[in-house]
FILOLO-193035 format. One record per atom (N, C-alpha, C, O, CB): residue in three letters; atom name; residue number from 1; y, z, x. Coordinates in pm, 1 decimal. Atoms other than C-alpha are relative to their C-alpha. Glycine has a CB too. Layout:
FILOLO-193035
(pt 'ala'; 'CA'; NUM; (Y; Z; X))
...
***
This chain:
FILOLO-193035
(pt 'unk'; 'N'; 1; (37.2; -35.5; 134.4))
(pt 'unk'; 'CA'; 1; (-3907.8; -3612.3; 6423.9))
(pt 'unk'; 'C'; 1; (109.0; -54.7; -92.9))
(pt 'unk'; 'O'; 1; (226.5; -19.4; -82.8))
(pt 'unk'; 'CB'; 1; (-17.9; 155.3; -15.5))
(pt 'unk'; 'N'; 2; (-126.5; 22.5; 123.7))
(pt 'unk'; 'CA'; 2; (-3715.2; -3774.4; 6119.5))
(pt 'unk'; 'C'; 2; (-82.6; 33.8; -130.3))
(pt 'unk'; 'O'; 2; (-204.8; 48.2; -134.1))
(pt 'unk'; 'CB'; 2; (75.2; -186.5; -13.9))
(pt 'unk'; 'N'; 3; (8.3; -28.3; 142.4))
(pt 'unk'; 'CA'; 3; (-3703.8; -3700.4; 5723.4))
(pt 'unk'; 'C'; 3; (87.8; -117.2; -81.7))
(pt 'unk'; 'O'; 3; (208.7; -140.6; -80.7))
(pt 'unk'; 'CB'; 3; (58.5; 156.3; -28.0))
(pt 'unk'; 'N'; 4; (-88.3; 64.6; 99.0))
(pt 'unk'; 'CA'; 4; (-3648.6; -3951.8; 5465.4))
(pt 'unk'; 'C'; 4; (-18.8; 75.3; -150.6))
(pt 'unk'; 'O'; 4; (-140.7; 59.8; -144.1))
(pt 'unk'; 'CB'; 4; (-39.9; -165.8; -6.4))
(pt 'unk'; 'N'; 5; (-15.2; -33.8; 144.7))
(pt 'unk'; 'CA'; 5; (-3640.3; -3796.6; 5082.2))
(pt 'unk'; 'C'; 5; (-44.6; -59.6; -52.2))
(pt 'unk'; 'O'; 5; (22.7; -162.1; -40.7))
(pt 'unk'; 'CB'; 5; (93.3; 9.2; -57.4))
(pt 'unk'; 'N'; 6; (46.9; 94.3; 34.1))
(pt 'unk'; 'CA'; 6; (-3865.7; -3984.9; 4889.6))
(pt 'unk'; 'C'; 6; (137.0; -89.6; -128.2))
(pt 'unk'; 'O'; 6; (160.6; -207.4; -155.2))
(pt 'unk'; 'CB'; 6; (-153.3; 57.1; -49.8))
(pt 'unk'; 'N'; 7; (-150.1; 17.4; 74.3))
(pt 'unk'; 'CA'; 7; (-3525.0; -3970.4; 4644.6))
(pt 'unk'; 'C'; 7; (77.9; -138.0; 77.0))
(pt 'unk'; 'O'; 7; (120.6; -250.6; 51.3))
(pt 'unk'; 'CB'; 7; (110.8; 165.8; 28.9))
(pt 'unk'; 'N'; 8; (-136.2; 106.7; -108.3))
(pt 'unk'; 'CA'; 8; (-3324.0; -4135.6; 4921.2))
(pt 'unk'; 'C'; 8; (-72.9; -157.2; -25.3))
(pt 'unk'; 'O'; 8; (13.2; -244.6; -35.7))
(pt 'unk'; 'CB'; 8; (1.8; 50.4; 245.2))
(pt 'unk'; 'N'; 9; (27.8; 137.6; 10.8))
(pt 'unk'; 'CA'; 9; (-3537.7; -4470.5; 4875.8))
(pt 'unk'; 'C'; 9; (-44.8; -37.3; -165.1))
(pt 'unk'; 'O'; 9; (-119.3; -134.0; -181.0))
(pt 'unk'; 'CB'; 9; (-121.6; -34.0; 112.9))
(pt 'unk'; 'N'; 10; (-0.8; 44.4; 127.4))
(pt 'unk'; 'CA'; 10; (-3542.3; -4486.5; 4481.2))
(pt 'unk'; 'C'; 10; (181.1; -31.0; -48.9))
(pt 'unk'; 'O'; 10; (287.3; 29.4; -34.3))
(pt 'unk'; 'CB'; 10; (-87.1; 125.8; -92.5))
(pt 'unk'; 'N'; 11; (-141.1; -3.9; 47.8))
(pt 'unk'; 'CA'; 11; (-3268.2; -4651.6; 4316.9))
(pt 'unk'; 'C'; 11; (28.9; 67.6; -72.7))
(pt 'unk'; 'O'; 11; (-61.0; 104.4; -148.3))
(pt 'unk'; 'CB'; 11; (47.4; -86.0; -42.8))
(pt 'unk'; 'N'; 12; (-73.2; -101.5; 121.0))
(pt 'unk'; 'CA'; 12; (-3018.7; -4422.4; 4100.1))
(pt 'unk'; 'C'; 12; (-18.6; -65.4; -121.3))
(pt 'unk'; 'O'; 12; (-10.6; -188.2; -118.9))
(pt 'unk'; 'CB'; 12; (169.4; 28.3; 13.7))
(pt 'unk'; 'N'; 13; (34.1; 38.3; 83.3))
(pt 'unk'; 'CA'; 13; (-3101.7; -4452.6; 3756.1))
(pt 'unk'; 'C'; 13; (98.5; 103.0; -93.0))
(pt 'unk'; 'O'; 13; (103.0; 212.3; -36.5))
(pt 'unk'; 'CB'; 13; (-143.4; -11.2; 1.5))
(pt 'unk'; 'N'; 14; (-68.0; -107.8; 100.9))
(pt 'unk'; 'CA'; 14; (-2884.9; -4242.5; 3483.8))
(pt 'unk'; 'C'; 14; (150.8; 27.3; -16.3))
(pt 'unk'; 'O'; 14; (218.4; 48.4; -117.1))
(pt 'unk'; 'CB'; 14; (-48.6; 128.6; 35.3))
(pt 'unk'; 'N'; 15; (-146.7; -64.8; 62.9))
(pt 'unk'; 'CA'; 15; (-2538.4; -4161.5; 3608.1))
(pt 'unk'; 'C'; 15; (9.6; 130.1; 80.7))
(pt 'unk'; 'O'; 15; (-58.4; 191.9; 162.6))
(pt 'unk'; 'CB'; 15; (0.0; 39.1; -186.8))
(pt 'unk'; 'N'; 16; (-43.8; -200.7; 6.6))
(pt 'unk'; 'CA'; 16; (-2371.9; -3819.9; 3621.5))
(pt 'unk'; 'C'; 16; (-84.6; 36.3; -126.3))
(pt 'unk'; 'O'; 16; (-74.6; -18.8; -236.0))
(pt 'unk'; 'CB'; 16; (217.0; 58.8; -43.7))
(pt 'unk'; 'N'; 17; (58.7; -126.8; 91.4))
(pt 'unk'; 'CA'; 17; (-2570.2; -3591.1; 3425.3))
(pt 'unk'; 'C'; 17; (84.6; 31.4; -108.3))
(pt 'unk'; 'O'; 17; (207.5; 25.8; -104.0))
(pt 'unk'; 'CB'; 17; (-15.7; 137.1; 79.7))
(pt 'unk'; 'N'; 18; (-79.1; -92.2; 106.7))
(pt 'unk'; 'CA'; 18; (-2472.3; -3435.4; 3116.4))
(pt 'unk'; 'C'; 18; (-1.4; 153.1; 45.5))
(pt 'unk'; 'O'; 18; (-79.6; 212.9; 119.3))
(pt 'unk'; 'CB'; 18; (-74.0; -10.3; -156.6))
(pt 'unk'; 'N'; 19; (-51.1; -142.0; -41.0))
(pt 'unk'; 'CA'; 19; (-2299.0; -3093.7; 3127.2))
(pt 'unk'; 'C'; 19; (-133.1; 94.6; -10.7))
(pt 'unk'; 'O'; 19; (-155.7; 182.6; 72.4))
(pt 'unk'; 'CB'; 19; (132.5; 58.0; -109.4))
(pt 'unk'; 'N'; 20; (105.5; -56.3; 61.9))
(pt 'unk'; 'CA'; 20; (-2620.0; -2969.3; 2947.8))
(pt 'unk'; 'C'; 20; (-132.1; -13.3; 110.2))
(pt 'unk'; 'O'; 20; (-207.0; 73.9; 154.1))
(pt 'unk'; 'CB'; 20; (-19.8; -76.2; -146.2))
(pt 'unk'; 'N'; 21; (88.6; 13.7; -113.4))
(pt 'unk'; 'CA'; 21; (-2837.1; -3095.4; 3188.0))
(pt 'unk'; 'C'; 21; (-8.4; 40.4; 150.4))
(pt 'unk'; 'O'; 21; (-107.3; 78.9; 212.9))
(pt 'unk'; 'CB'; 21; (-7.0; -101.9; 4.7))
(pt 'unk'; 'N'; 22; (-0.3; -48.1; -127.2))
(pt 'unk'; 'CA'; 22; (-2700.8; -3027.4; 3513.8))
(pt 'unk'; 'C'; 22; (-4.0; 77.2; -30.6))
(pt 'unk'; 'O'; 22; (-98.6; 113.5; 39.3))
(pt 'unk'; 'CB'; 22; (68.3; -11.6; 87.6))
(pt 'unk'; 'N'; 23; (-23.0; -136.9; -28.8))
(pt 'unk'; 'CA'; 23; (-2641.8; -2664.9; 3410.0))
(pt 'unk'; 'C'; 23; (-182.8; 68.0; -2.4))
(pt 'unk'; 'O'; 23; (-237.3; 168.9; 42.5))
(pt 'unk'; 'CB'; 23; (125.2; 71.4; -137.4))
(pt 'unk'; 'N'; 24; (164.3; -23.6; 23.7))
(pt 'unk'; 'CA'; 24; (-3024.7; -2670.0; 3321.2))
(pt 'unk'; 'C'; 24; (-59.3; -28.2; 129.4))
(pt 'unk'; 'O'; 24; (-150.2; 53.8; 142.1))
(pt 'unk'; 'CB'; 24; (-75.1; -103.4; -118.7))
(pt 'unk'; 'N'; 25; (94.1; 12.0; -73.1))
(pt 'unk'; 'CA'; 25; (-3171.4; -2804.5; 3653.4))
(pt 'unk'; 'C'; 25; (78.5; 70.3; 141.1))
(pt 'unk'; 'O'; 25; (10.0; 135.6; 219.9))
(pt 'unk'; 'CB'; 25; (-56.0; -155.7; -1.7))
(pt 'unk'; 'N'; 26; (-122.1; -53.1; -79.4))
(pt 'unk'; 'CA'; 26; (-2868.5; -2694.7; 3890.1))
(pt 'unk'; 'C'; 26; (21.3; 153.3; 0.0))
(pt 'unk'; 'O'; 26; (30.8; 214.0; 106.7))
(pt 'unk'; 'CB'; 26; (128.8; -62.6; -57.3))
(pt 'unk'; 'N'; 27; (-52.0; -144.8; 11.6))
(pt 'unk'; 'CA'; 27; (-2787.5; -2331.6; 3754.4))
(pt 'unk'; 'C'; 27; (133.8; 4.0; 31.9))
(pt 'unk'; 'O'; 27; (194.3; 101.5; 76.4))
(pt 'unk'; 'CB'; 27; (-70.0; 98.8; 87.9))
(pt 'unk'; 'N'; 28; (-178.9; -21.9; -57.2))
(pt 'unk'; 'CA'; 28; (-2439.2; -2393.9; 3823.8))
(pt 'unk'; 'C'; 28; (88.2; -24.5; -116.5))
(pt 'unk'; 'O'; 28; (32.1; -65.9; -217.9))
(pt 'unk'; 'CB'; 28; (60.7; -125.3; 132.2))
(pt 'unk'; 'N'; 29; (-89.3; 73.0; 98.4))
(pt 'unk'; 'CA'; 29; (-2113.0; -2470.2; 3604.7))
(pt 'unk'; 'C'; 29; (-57.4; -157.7; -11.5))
(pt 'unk'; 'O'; 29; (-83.0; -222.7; 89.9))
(pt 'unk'; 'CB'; 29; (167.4; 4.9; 56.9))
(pt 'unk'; 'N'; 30; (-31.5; 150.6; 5.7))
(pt 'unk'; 'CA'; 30; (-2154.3; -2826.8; 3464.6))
(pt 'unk'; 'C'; 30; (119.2; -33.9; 4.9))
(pt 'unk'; 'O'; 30; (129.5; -120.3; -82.2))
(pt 'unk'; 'CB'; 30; (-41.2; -62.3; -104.2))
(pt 'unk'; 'N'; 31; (-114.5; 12.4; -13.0))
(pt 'unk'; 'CA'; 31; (-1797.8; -2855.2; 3543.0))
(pt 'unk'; 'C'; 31; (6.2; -168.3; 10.7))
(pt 'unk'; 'O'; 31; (-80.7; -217.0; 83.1))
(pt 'unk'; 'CB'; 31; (49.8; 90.7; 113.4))
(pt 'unk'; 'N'; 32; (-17.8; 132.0; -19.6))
(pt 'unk'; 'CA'; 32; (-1693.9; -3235.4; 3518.2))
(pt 'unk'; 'C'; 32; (-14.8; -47.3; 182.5))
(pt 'unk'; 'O'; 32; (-86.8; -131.7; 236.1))
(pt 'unk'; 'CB'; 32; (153.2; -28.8; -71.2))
(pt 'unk'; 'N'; 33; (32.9; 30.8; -127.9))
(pt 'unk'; 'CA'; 33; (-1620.0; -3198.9; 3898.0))
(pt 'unk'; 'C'; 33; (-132.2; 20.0; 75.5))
(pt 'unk'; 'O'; 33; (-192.5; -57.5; 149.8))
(pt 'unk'; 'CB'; 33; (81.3; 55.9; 59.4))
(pt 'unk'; 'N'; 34; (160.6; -21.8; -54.6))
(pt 'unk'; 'CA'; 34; (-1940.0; -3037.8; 3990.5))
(pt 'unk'; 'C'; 34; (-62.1; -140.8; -24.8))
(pt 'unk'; 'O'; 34; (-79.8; -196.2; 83.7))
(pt 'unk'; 'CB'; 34; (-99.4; 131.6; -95.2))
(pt 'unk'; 'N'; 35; (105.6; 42.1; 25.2))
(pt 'unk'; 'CA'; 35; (-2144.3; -3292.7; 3842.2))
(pt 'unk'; 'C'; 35; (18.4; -145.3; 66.8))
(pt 'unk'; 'O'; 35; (-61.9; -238.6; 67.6))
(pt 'unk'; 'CB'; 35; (-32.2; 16.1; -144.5))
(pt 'unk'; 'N'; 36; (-48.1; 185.3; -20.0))
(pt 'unk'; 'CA'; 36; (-1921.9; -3613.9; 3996.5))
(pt 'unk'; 'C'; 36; (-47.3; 43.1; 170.7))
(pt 'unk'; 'O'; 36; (-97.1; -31.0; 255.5))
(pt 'unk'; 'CB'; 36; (242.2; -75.3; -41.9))
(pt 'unk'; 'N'; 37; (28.4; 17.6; -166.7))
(pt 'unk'; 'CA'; 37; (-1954.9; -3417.9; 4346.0))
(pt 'unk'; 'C'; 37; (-145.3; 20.1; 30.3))
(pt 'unk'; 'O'; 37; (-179.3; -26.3; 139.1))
(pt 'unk'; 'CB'; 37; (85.2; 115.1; 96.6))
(pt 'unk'; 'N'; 38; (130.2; 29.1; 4.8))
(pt 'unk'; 'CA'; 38; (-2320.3; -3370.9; 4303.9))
(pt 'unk'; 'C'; 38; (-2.0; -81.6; 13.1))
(pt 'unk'; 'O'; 38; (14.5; -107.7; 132.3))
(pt 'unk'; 'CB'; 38; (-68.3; 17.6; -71.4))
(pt 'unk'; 'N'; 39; (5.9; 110.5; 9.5))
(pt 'unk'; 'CA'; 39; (-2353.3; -3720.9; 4191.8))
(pt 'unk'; 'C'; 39; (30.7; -61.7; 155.5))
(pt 'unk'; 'O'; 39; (-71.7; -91.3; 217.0))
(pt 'unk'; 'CB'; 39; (83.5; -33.1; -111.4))
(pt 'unk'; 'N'; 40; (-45.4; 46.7; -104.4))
(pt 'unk'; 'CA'; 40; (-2166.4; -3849.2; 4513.1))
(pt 'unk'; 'C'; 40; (-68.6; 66.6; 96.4))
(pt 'unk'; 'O'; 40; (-45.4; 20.8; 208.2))
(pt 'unk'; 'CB'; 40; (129.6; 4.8; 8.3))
(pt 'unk'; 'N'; 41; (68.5; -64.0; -137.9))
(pt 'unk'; 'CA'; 41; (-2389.9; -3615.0; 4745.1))
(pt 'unk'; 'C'; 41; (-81.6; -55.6; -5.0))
(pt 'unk'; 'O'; 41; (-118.5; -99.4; 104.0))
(pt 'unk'; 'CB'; 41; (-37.5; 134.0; 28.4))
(pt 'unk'; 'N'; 42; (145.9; 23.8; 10.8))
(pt 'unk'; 'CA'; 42; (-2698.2; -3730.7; 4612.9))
(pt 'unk'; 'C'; 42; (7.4; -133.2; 12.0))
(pt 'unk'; 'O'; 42; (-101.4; -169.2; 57.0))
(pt 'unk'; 'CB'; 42; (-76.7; 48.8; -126.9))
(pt 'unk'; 'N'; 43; (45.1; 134.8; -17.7))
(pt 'unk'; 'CA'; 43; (-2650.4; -4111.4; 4623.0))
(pt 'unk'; 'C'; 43; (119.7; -65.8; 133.3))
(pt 'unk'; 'O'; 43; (126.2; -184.0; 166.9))
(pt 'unk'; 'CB'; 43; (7.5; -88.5; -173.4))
(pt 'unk'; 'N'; 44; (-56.0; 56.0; -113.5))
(pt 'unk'; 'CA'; 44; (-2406.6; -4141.2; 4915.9))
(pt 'unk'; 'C'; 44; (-91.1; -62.3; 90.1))
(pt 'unk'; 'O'; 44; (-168.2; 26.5; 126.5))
(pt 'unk'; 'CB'; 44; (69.2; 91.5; 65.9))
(pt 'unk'; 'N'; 45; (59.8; 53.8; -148.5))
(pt 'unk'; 'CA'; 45; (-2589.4; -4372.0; 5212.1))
(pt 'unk'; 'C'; 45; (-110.7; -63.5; -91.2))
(pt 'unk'; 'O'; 45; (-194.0; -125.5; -25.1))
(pt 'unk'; 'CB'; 45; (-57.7; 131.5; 146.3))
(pt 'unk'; 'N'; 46; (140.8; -5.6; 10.9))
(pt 'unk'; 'CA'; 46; (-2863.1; -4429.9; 4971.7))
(pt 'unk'; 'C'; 46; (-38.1; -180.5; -32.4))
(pt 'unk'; 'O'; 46; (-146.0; -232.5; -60.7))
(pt 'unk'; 'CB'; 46; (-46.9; 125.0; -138.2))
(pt 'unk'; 'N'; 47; (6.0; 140.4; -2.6))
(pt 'unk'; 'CA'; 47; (-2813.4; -4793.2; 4954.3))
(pt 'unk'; 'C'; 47; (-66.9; -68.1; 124.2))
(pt 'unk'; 'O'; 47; (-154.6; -153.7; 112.6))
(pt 'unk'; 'CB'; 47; (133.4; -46.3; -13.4))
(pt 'unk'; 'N'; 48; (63.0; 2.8; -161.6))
(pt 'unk'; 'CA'; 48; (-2906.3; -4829.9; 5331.1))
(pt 'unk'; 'C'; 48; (-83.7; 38.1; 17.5))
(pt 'unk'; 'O'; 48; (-132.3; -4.3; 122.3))
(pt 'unk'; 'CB'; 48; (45.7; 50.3; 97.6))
(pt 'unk'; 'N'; 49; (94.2; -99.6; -73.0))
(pt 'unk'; 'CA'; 49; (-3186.6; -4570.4; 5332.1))
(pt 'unk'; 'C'; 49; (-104.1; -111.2; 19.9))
(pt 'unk'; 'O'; 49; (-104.8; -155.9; 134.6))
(pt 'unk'; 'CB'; 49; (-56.2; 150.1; -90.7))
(pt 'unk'; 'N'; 50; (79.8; 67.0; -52.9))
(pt 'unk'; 'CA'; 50; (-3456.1; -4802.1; 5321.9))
(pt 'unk'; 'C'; 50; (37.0; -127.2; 100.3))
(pt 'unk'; 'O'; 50; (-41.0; -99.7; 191.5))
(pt 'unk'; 'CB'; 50; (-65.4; -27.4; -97.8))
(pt 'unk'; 'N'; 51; (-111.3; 53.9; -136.9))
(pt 'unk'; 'CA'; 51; (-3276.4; -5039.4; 5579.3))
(pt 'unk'; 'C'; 51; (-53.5; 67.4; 123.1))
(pt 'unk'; 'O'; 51; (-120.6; 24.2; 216.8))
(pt 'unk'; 'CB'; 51; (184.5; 55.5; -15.8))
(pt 'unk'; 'N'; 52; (24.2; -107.9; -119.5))
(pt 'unk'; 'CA'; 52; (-3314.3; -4768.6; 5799.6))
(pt 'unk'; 'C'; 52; (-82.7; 55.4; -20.3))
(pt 'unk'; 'O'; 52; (-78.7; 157.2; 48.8))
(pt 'unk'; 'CB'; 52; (82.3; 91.7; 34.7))
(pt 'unk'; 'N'; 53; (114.4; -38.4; -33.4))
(pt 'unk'; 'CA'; 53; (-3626.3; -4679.1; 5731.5))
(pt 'unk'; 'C'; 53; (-63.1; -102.9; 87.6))
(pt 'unk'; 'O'; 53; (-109.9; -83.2; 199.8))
(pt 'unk'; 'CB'; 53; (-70.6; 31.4; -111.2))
(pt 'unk'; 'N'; 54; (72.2; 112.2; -37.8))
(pt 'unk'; 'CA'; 54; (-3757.0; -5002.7; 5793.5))
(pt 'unk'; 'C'; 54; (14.0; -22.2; 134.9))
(pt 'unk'; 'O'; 54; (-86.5; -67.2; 190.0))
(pt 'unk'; 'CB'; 54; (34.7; -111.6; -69.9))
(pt 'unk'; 'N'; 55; (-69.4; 42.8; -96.6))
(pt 'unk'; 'CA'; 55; (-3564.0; -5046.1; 6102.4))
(pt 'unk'; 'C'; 55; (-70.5; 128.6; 117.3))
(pt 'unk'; 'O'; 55; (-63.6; 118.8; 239.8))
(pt 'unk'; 'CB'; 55; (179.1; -6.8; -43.0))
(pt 'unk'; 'N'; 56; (9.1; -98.2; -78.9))
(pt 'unk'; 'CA'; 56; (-3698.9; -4721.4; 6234.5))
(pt 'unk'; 'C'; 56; (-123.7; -35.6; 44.4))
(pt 'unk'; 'O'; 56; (-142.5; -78.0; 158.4))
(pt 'unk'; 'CB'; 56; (20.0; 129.5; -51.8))
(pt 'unk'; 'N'; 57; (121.1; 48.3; 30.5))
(pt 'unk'; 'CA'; 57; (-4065.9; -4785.2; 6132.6))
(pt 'unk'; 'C'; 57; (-13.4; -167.5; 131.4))
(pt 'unk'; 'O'; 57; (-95.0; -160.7; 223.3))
(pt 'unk'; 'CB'; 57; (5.3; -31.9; -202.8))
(pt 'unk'; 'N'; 58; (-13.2; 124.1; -131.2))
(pt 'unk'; 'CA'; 58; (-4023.1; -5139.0; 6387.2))
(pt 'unk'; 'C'; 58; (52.3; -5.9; 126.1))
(pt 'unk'; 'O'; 58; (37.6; -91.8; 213.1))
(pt 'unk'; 'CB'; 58; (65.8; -97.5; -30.9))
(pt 'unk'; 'N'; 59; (-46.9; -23.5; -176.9))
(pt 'unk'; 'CA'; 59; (-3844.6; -4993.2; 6689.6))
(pt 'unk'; 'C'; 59; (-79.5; 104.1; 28.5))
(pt 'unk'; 'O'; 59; (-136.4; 91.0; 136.9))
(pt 'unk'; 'CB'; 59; (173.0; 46.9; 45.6))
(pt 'unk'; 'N'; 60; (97.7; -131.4; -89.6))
(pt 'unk'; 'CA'; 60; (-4048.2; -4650.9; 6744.6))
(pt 'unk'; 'C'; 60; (-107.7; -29.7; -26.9))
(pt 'unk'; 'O'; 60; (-154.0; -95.5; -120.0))
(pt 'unk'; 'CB'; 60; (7.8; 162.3; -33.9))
(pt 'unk'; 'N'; 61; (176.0; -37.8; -14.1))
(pt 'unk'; 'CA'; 61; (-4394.4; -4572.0; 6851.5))
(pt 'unk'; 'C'; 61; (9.8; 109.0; -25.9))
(pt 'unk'; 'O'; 61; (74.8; 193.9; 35.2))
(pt 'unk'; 'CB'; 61; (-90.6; -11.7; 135.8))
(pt 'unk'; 'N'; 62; (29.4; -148.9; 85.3))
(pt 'unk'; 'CA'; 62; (-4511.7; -4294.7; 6595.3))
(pt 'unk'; 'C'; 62; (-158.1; 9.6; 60.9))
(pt 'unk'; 'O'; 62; (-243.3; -75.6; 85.6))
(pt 'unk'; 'CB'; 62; (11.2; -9.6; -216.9))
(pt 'unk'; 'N'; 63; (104.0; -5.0; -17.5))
(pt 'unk'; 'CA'; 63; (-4768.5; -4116.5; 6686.3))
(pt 'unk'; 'C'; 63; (-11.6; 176.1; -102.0))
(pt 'unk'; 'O'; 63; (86.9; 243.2; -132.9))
(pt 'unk'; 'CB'; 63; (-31.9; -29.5; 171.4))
(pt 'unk'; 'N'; 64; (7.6; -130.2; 50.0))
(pt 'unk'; 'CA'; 64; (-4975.4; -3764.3; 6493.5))
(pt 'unk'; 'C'; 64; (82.8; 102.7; 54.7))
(pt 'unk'; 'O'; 64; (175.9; 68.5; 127.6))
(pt 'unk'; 'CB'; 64; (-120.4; 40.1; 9.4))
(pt 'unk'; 'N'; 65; (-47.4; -134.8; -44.5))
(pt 'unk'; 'CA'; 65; (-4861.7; -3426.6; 6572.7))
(pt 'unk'; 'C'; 65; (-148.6; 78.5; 99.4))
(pt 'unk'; 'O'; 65; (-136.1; 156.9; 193.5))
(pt 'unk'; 'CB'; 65; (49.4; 100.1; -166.9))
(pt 'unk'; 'N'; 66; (161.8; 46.1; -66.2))
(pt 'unk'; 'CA'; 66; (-5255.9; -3427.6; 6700.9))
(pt 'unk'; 'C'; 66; (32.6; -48.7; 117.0))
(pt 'unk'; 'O'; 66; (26.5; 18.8; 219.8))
(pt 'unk'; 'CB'; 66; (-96.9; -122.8; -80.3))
(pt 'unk'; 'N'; 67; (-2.6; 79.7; -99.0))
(pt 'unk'; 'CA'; 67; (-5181.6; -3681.5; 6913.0))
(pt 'unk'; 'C'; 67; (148.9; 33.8; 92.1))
(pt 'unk'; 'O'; 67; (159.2; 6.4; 211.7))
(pt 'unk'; 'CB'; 67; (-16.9; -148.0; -63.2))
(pt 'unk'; 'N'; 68; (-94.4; -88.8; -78.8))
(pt 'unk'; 'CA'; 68; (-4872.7; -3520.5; 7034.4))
(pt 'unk'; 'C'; 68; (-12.0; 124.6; 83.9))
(pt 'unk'; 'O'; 68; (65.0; 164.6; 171.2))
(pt 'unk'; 'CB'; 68; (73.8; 34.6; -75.3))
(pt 'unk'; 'N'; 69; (-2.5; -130.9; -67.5))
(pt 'unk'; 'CA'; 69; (-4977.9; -3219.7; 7148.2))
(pt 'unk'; 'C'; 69; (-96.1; -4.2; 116.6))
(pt 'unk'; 'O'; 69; (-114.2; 107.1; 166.0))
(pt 'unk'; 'CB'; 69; (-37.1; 116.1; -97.9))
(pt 'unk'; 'N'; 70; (77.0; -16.5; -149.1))
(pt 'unk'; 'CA'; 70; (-5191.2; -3267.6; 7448.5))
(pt 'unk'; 'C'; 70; (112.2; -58.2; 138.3))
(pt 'unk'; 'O'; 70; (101.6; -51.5; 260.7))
(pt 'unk'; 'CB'; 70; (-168.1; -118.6; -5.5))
(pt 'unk'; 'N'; 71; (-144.1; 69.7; -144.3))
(pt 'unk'; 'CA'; 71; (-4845.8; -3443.3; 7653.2))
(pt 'unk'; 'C'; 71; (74.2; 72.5; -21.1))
(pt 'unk'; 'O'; 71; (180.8; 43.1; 32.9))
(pt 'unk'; 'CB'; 71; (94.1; -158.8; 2.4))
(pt 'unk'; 'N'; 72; (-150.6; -95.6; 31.4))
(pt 'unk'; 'CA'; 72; (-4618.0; -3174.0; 7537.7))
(pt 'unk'; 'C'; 72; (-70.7; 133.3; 86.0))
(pt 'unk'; 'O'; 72; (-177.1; 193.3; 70.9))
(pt 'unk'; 'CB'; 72; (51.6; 44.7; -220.8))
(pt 'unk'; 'N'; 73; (-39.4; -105.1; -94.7))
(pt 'unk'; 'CA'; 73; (-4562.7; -2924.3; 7792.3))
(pt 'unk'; 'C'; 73; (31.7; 143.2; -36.1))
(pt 'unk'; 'O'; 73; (125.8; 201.9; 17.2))
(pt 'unk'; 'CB'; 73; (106.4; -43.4; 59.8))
(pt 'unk'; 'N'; 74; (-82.5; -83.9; 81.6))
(pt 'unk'; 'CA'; 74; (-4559.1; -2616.9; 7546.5))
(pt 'unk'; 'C'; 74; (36.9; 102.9; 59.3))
(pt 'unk'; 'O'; 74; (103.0; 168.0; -21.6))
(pt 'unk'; 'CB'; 74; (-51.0; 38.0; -109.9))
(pt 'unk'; 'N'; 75; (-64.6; -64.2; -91.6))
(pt 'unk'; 'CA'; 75; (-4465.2; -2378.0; 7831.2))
(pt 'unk'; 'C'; 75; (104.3; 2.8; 12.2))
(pt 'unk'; 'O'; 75; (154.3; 115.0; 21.0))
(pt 'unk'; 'CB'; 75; (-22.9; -16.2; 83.3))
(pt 'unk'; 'N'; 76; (-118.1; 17.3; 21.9))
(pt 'unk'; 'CA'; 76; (-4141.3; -2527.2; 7830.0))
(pt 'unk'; 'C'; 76; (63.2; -12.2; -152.6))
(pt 'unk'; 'O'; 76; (180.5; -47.1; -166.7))
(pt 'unk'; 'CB'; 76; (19.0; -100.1; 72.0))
(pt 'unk'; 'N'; 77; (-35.2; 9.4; 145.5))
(pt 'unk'; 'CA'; 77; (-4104.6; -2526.4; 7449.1))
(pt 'unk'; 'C'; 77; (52.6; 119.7; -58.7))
(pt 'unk'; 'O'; 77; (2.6; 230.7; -76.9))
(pt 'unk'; 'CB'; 77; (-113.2; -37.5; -78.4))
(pt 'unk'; 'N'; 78; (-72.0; -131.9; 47.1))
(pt 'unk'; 'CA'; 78; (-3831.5; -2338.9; 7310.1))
(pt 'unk'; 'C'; 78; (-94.9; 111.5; -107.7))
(pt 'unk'; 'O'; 78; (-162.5; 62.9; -198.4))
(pt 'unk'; 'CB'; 78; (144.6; -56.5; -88.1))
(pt 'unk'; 'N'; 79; (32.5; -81.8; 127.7))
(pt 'unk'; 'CA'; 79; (-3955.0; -2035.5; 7091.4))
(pt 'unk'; 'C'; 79; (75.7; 76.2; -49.1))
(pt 'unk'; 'O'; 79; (160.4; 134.9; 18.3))
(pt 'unk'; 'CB'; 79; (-92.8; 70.8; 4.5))
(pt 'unk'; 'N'; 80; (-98.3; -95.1; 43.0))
(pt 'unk'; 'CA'; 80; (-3797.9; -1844.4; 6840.7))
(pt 'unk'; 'C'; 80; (-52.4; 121.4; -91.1))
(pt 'unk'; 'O'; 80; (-109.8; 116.6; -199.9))
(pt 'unk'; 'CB'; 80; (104.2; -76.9; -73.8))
(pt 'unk'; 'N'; 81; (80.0; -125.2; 93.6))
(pt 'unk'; 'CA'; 81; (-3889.9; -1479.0; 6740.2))
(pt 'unk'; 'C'; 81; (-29.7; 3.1; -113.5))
(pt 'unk'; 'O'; 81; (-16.7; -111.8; -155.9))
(pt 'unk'; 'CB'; 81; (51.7; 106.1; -12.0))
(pt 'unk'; 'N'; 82; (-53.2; 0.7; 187.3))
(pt 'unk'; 'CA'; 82; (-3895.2; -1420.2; 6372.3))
(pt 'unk'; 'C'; 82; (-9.6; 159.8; 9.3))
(pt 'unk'; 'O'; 82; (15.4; 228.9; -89.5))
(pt 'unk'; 'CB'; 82; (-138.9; -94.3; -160.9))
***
């Protein structure tokens, strides 16, 4: 199973945020640092992501979750209470 972010394969467009803004979509301090270490979380790797999508997409055989479940052994499949 993988997850790409549809985020992770758009290029960054804007910047750091204004103080006004991050505190609006964030709820947090817009603190100068907040908004540079946001910034740096959200576009770290993201130069590569499609790279590695692509790369994934051409070495594996994907198949449904349909089509998965008649070879999976769910007897042996961990479960977890709730």
């Amino acid at each position: 199973m993988c997850y790409f972010h549809i985020n992770d394969l758009l290029a960054e467009k804007g910047g750091v945020p204004s103080k006004e803004r991050f505190e609006s979509y964030y709820k947090e301090p817009g603190t100068l640092k907040n908004r540079y270490v946001r910034y740096v979380k959200t576009n770290l790797g993201k130069k590569t992501a499609w790279s590695k999508l692509e790369n994934l997409i051409k070495t594996q055989n994907f198949v449904s979750i349909e089509q998965s479940s008649p070879i999976i052994d769910w007897g042996k499949a961990v479960t977890i209470e709730l």
